[in-house]
N, C-alpha and C positions, 0 to 999 in steps of 0.2 A: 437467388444468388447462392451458390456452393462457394464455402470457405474454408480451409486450413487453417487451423491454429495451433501454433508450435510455441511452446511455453518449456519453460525450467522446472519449475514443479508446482503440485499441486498436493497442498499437506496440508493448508490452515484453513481458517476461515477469513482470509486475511481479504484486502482490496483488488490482489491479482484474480486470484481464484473467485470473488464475487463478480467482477466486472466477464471473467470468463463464463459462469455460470449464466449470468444475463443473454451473453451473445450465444447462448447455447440454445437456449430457450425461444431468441426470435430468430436466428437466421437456421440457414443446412448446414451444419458444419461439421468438422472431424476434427477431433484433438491427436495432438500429437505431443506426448509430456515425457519429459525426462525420467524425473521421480514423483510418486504419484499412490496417494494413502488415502483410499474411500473414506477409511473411518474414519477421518478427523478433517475433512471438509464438507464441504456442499452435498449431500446426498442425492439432489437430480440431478448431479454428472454422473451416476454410476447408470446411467437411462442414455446415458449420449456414446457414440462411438469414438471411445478413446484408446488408441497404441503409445504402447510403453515401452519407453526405451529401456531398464530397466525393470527386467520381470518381476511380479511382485515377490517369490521366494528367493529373491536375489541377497548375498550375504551383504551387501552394497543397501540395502535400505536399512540396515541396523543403524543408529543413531551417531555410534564411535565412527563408522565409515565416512561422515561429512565429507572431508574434504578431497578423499579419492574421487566420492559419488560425484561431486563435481566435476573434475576432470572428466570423469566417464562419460558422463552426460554430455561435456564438451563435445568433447571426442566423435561422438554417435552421431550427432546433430550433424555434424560437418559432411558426411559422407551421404545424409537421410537424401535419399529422393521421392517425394511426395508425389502422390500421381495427380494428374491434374485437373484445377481448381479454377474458378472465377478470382478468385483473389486470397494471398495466403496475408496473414495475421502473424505477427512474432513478440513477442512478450521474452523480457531476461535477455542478457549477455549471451548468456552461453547458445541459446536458442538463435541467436541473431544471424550463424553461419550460410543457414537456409537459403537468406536471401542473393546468395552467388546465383544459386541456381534453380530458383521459383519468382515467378513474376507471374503480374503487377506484386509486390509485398509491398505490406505498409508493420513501420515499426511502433509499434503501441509502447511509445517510450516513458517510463514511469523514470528516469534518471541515468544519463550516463555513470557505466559505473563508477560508485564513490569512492570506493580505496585506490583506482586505476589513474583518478583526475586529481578531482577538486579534494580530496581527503588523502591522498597519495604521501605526504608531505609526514601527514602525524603517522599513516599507517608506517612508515618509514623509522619513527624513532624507537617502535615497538621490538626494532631486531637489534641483535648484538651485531659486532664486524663484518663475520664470514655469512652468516644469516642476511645481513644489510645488504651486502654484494652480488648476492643469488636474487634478492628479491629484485634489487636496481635491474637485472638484469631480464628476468622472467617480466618485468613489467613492461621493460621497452619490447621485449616480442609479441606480449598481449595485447599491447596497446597499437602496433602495429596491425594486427590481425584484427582490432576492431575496427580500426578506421577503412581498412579495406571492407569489413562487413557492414559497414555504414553506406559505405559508397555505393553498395548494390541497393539499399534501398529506393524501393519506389516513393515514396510516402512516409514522411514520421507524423505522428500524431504526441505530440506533449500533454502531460496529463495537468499542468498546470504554465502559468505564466513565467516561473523562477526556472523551469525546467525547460521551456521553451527557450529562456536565455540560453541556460548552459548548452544546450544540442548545438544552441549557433556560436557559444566560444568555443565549446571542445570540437564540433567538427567541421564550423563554417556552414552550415547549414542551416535552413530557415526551417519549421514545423510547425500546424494548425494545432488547437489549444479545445481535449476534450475534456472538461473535467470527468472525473469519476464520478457515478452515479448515486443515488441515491431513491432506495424504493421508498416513496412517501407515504405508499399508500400503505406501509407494513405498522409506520409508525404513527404515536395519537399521544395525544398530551392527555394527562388520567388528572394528575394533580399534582403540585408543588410540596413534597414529603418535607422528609426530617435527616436527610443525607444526601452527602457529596457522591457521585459515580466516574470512578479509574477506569477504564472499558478498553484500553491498551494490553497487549500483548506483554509477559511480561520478561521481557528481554532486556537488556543493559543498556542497548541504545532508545529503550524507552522511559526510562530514567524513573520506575513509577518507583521508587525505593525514595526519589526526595518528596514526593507527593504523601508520603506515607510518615515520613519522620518528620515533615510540616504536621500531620495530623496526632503525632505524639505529642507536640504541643498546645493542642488543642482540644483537651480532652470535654470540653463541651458541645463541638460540632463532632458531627457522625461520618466515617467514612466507609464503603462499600466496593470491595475491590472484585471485579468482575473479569477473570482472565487467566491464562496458564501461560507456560513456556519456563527457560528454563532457569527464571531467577524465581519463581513460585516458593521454594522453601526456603528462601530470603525474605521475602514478603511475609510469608507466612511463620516466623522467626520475631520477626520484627511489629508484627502485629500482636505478641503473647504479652498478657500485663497492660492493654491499650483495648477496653472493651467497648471503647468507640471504631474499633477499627476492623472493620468482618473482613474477611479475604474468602470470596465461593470456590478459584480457579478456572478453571473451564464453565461456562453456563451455555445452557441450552438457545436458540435462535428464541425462541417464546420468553425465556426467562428474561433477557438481555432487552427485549423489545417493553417485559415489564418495567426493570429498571430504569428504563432510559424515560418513560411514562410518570413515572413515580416520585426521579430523582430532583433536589434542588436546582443543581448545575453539574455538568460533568467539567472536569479537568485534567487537562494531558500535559506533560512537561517534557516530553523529547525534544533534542534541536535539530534544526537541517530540515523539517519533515517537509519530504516532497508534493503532498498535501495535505494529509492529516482526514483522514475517512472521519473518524471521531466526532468531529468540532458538526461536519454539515450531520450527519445521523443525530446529534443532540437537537439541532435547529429543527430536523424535521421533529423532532419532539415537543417542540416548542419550547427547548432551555439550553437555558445561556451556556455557552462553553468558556473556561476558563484555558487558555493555551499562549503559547509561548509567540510574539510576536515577531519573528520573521519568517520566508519562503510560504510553506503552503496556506499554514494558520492565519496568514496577514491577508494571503487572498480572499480568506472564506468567511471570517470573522467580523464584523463590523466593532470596531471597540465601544463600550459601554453604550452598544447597541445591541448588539446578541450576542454578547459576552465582554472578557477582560482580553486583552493582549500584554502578557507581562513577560520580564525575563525569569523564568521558571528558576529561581534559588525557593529553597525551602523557606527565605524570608519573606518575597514577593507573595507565592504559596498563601504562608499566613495571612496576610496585606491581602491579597484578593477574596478570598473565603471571609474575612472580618466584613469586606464592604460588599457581597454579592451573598446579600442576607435572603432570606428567601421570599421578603417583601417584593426585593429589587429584582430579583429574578423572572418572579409573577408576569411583574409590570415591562419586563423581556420578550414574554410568548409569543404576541400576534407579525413583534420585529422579527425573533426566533424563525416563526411557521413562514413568514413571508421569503424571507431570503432562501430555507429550506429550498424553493420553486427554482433558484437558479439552477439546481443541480441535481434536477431530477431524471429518471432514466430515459424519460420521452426524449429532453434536450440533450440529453447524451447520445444516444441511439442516431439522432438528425445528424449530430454534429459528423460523427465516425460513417456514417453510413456515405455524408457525400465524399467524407476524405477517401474509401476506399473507391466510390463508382467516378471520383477524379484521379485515381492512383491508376484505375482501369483505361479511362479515354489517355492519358496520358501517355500510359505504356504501350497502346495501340497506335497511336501518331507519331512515336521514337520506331517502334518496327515497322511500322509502314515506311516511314521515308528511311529506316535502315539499307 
């Protein structure tokens, strides 16, 4: 089976870019990416046949460019004609234009977008008057144009249960539910140490700065913060005078796979998250994840079964780390390692693979009786 896959970008080491790397690996595929930085992801996509919409010596990939590069990327997408495939794949908003005109497409929906919907409201209070009025406006034409790019889908694919709702409020539409994977066989439980592991990105909407000033007061437990992005010299500000508190920034795929071996429990405090990669990577670890109970964390989590489900304040924070001692953790693994199996790459790969060879018979039974 030959695939197209058209994606927004590929710059981290995040959940898009590994689940992309995966389908890279088992199927024939061709990338097709907006913006796109070997160096700071997945290193066997630079082995896979990948077009960029943006060339790499583009002034548009410097960091200040954000939010032109997006438009741009928009932009490019819309007009891209793909030559033809068994089935295209589309990942991000911006990438979604595609499916006007490439079929069977299935949308590998990680979240309708959130400042466009369901977050619209707060993004809203963020402008002054004449700012307010441009945005009210630029949103009702975007949001137009996604729901028409919705419409061309052949297939959505939900990466979770909360996100399969929203697909069917925001655009009346029903979606099959692939969680995101998890490779098991990378991960191994070594032993129950002497620290807590951060392992989130470290950006604003992952809130790891209350994780960290809960561990300012606590200077008897040990924290370990494993991650970059661009709240890092905040973290790393905040952890000076707190010599329980290590910040590495970026770590390597081996390192990371140490830590998560080694650690007590890890703990994430972002809200909203549309699954939370984090919490099952811990489980395949065999340790508990401490996260915030609603949307993704709730589906994967079992509470004070393979972790805690709290509402992530720096006081809960405290409260949870006092009672997920490392006794209690231990006595988590075999719950931990078990549930891991839900969401592993085998049952992921099954799930997506029938969504697209039914996205396929589908789209042949609509042109035939066309």
């Amino acid at each position: 089976m030959k695939i197209a896959i058209a994606v927004d970008r590929l710059v981290n080491y995040g959940g898009v870019e590994r689940i992309i790397s995966l389908l890279a690996d088992r199927f024939d595929v061709d990338i097709y990416v907006g913006w796109y930085t070997p160096e700071t992801t997945f290193q066997n996509l630079r082995e896979k046949r990948i077009t960029q919409l943006i060339p790499p010596g583009s002034v548009l990939n410097k960091p200040y460019m954000y939010r032109l590069r997006g438009r741009v990327v928009q932009r490019r997408f819309k007009p891209l004609r793909i030559p033809e495939h068994d089935a295209y794949i589309t990942f991000g908003g911006k990438s979604l234009s595609i499916a006007r005109n490439h079929h069977p497409c299935v949308w590998h929906c990680q979240a309708p977008t959130r400042w466009l919907y369901d977050l619209y409201l707060e993004e809203l209070k963020k402008y002054s008057f004449p700012k307010k009025q441009l945005f009210q406006l630029s949103c009702h034409f975007l949001r137009k144009a996604d729901q028409e790019n919705v419409k061309s889908v052949d297939k959505i694919v939900a990466i979770a249960g909360n996100v399969r709702e929203r697909v069917r409020r925001t655009y009346g539409r029903d979606s099959v539910i692939a969680y995101p994977p998890v490779d098991i066989s990378r991960f191994r439980y070594r032993r129950t140490g002497d620290f807590y592991l951060s392992s989130a990105r470290l950006t604003p909407d992952k809130r790891v700065d209350v994780i960290v000033s809960a561990f300012q007061e606590m200077p008897e437990a040990r924290l370990i913060v494993a991650g970059g992005g661009s709240d890092l010299e905040k973290i790393r500000k905040m952890a000076v005078g707190h010599p329980n508190i290590e910040v590495l920034g970026w770590v390597s795929e081996q390192k990371l796979m140490e830590l998560y071996s080694d650690c007590i429990a890890t703990i994430a405090a972002s809200l909203h998250e549309d699954f939370g990669l984090v919490a099952t990577e811990s489980m395949a670890a065999g340790k508990p994840a401490i996260a915030p109970g609603d949307k993704g964390f709730a589906e994967t989590v079992v509470d004070k079964k393979t972790g805690l489900l709290i509402d992530p304040s720096k006081e809960n924070i405290i409260a949870a780390v006092k009672y997920l001692t490392p006794e209690k953790a231990k006595e988590m693994r075999s719950d931990c390692e078990r549930r891991a199996q839900d969401f592993s790459e085998e049952k992921y790969l099954s799930g997506l693979r029938k969504a697209i060879e039914d996205a396929i018979s589908e789209y042949k039974k609509r042109k035939d009786h066309a």
